[in-house]
N, C-alpha and C positions, 0 to 999 in steps of 0.2 A: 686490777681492772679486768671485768671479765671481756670474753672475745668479741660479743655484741657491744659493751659500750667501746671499745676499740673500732671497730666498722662504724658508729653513728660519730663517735671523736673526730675517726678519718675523714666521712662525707661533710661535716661541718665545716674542716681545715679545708676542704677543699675550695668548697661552697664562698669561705669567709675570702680567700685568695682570687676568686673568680670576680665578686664587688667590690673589694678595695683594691687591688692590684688592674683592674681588668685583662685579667690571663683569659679572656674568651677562648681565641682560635683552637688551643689544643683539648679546652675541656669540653667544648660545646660538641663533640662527639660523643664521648663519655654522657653527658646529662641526657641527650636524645635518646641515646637507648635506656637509660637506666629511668629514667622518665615512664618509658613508651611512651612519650609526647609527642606520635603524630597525629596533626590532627585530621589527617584523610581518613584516618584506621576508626575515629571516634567516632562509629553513629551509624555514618549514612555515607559509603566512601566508592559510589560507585559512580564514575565518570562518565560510564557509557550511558547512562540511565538517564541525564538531561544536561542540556546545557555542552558544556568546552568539551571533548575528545578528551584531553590532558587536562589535570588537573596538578598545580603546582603542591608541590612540596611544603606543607608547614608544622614546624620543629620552634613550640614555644619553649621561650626560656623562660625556665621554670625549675627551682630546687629540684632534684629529684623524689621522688616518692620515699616514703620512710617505708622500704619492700621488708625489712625484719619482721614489720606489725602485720605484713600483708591486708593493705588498707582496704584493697579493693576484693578482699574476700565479701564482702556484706553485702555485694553483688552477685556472690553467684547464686545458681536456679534456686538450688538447695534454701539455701541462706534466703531468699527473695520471699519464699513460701511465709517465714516467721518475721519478713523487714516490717518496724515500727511506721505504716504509713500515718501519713498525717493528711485530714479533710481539707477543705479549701471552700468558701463562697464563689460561686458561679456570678462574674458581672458581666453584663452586658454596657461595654462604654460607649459604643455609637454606629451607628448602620452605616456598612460599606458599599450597600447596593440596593436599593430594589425594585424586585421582578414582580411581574405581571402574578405570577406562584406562590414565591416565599419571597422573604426581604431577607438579606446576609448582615448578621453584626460582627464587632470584634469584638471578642469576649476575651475574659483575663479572669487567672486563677493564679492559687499559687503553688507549686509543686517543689520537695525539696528546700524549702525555706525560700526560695524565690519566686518571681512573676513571669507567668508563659501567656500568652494570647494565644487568638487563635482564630479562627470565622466558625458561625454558628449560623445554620440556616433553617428559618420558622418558617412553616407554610402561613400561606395568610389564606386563614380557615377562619370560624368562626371562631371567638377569645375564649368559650366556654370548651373549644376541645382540649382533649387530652390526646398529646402524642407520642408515639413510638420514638426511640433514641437510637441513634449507629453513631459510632465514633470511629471518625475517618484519619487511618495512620499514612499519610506518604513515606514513600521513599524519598532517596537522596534528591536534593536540590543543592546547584554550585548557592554558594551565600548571596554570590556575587548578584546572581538572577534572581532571588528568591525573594518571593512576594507572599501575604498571605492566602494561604488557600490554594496557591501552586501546589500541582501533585495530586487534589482531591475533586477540585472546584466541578469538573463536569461529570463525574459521577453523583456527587452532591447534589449536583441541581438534578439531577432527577430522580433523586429517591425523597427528596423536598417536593418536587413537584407529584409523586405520589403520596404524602402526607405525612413523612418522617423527618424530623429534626434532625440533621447532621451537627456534627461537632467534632471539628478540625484540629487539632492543635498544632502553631507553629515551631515547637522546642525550641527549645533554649539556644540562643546563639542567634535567633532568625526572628522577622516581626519587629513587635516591637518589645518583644520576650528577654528578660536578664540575659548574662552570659552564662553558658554553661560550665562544667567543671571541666580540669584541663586533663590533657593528653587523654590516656584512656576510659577517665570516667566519663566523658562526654558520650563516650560508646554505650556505657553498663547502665547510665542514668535513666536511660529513653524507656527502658519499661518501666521503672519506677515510676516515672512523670504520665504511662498509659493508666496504670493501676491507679494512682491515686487521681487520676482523671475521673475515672469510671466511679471508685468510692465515692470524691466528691460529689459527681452528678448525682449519685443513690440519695443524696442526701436531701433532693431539692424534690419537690412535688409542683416547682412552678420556677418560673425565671421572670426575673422584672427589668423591664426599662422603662424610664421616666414613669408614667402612669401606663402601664400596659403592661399586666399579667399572661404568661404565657405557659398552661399547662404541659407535666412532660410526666408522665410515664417511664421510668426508670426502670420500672419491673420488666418490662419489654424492651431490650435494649441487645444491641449486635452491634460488631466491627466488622468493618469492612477495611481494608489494607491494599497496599502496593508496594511490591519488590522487597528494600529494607523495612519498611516498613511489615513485611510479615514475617519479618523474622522478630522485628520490635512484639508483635502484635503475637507470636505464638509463646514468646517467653513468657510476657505478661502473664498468658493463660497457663501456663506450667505453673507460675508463682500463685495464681489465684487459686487454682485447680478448681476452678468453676466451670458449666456446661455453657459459654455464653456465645452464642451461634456465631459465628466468622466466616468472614467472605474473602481470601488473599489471593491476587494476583502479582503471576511471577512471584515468588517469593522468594527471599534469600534463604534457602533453608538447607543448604551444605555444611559440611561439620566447620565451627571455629576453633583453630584461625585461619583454615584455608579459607573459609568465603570473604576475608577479607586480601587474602594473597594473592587469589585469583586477578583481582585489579590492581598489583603494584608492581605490572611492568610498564602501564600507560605513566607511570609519573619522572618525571623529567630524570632524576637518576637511576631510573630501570628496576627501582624497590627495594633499593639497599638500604635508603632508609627505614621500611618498612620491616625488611627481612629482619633488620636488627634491633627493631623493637617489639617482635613476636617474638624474637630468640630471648629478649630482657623476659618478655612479660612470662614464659616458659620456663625462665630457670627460677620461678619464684612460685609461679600460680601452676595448678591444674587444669590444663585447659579446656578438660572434658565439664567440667563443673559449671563451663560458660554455653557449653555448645547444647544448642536446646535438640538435637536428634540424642540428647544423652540423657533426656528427662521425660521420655516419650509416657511413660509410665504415670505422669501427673497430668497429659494433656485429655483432655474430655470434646466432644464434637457438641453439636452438629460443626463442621467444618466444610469449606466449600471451594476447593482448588480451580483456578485459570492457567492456562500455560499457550504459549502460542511458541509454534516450533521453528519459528525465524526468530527467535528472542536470540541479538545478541546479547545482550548484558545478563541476562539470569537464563544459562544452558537446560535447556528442554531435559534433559539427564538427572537436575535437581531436584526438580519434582518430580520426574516417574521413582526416582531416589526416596523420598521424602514418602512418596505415598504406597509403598514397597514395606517401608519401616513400620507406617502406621497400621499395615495388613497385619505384617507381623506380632505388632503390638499387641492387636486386638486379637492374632490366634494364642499370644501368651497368656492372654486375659482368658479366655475362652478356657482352656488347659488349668489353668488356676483355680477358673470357678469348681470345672469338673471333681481338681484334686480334693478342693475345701469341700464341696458340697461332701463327695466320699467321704473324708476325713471325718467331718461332722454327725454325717448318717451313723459311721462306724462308733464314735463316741457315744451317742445318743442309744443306741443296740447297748452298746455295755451297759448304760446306764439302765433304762430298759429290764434287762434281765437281771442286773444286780436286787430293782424294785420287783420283780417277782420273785426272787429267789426270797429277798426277805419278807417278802408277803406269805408266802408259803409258809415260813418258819412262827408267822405270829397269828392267834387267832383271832377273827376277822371281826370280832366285837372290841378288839382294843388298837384298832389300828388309828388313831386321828388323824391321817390325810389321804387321800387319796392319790393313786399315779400318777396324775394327769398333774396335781397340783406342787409331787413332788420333782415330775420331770422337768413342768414350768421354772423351777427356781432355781434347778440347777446346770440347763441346759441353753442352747441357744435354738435347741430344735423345740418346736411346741405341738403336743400334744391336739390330735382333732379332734377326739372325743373324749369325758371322764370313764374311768372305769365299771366295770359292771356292776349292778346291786349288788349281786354276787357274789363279788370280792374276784371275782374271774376278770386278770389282766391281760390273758394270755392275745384278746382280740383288742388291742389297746392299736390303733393305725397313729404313725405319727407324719410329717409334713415336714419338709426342711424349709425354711423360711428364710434365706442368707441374700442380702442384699448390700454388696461394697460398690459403691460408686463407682472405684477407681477399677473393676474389674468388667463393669459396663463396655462393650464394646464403643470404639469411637466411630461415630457415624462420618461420613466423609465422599462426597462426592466430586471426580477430578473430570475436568472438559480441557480436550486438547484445539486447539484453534491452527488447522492448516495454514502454514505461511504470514501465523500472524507474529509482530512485533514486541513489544514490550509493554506496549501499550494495548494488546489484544486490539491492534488493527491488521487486517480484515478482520470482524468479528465482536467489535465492541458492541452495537448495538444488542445483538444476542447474548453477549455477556452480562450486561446491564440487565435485560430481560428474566438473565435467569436468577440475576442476586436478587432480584425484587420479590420473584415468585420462593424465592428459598425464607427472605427478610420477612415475606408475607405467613409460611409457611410455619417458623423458628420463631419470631421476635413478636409483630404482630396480630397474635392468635385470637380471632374473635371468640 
């Protein structure tokens, strides 16, 4: 028997001892951490951000994770880039509101093999327009309060009431959304569930209820975020590495798993159960692999920072942090291009005078290509003009022409709000102000 099926034999005898005997009291330590089953750590686990002060403890019972296979690898950034998303049908099942602006539905899709809802707000324009898309990511809500569209609702209504269809989703666990997966994947799923949000929506040129068509514009389409949610909201964009304009306020954007440690002294045993399910999830996984300031190098802007400096729940330090990183990023992109461009120029010279050196040696009646046509095929740099009647290569000009996406500087604009909250109060309205004129700017481009 080798030493892996001896560890899965063990975790079974354990496991089979804990249902039929009920040995709870001494295992249910053991399982918690080897689990990392808590469910404050999965997702969205910031107390201060809405709702109770404290937030109680919850340690589902639950087998442990089979951590030999490293299940929750297909989760990280890396991994997320190549994950097997699957589409979903956009339904509208029935209106939860409406305004004098837009009307609000609940919409249902399916992400992950299950059903998430969510509120979705159509301006009420004319039925023949075609509108811009922002999909709105909240942060943490206790379960206990949460409602749908908590978290997004009054920034929503007025990027609705300027002519943009918002789309909310409630994740999994919340609404009237299936359950989520347990202990830590409830954390790792949430970009998964943004991504195949955003695919699905690509896929729709119109949303229907009962007899009412509502055009949507997918090609024009922006997130906008809050707190956890822009940390949901920047991994997303690491896995897609697409340029798709963002708007995050307060963001969680400290390296994991501190940004989730940082909140596990408000929980009624002071974080021990927390501590010791970072320490499980560490002695298995890498945990830089999850932490998106460690995938900076896939992120693409236009992006668009909020911070207000009385935020207690998300430290003013994270983002001046955060957007420090992305400086640096883009002076390595910058550095990169210069080296490639050199590299390529210097390539391109060899080549260059290799096609004159053997021009030289052949007479100019039996040559069948030209420079220009030789240097096209074998190069990445192209040629500005063909060579002389002449056979004279010597004034051949060539043009480096290199464009990698990913060495594109990230555009990124951060606004700090004196004294303001977490909520960018003082200073929401001007916040709002300036996402619309960015949404207008990046998404909505006449």
């Amino acid at each position: 028997m080798s030493f892996i099926e001896k560890i899965a034999g063990g975790i079974a005898f354990i496991w089979h001892h804990v249902v039929t005997h009920s040995v709870w009291i001494p295992v249910i330590v053991v399982l918690s951490a080897s689990s990392f089953g808590v469910g404050f750590i999965a997702g969205s686990s910031y107390p201060k951000v809405l709702g109770k002060q404290t937030s109680r403890q919850v340690l589902p019972m639950v087998p442990p994770d089979p951590t030999l296979d490293q299940p929750l690898r297909k989760y990280s950034i890396q991994n997320l880039a190549s994950y097997p998303y699957v589409l979903s049908e956009i339904n509208l099942e029935r209106i939860l509101v409406k305004n004098l602006d837009f009307t609000a539905y609940l919409f249902s899709f399916r992400t992950l093999g299950k059903k998430m809802t969510g509120q979705i707000n159509i301006p009420n324009s004319p039925s023949d327009k075609e509108f811009p898309v922002i999909v709105m990511v909240r942060g943490y809500v206790d379960s206990e309060e949460y409602r749908t569209g908590l978290g997004t609702s009054p920034v929503a209504a007025e990027f609705a009431k300027a002519g943009y269809v918002t789309v909310a989703p409630d994740f999994l666990g919340f609404g009237g959304s299936d359950q989520s997966g347990p202990g830590w994947e409830e954390r790792f799923e949430k970009p998964v569930n943004v991504v195949e949000l955003i695919m699905s929506l690509r896929k729709h040129s119109q949303i229907e209820f009962k007899k009412s068509l509502f055009k949507i514009d997918t090609q024009k389409l922006g997130i906008w975020a809050h707190s956890n949610g822009g940390q949901i909201t920047l991994t997303a964009l690491e896995a897609m590495g697409e340029p798709i304009p963002a708007v995050v306020w307060a963001p969680v954007t400290a390296p994991f798993p501190y940004s989730v440690l940082y909140y596990s002294d408000e929980m009624d045993d002071g974080g021990k159960g927390m501590r010791s399910a970072v320490s499980g999830f560490e002695s298995v996984y890498n945990v830089q692999e999850y932490s998106l300031t460690q995938h900076l190098a896939r992120l693409r802007g236009p992006i668009q920072v909020h911070q207000g400096t009385a935020d207690d729940a998300v430290p003013k330090k994270w983002s001046d942090e955060f957007v420090k990183k992305v400086k640096q990023e883009n002076d390595r992109r910058k550095t990169e291009q210069i080296r490639f461009t050199a590299e390529l120029a210097e390539q391109d010279a060899a080549r260059k005078a290799a096609v004159i050196a053997s021009a030289s040696a052949v007479p100019a009646t039996s040559q069948p290509r030209t420079a220009a046509t030789e240097s096209s095929q074998s190069s990445l740099i192209l040629a500005d003009q063909p060579a002389n009647t002449d056979g004279n290569f010597t004034e051949v000009n060539t043009s480096i022409k290199v464009r990698d996406v990913f060495l594109e500087p990230i555009e990124l604009n951060y606004f700090v709000y004196e004294g303001a909250n977490h909520f960018i109060r003082p200073g929401w309205e001007e916040a709002v102000a300036r996402d619309l004129k960015f949404f207008d700017q990046y998404v909505n481009v006449k």
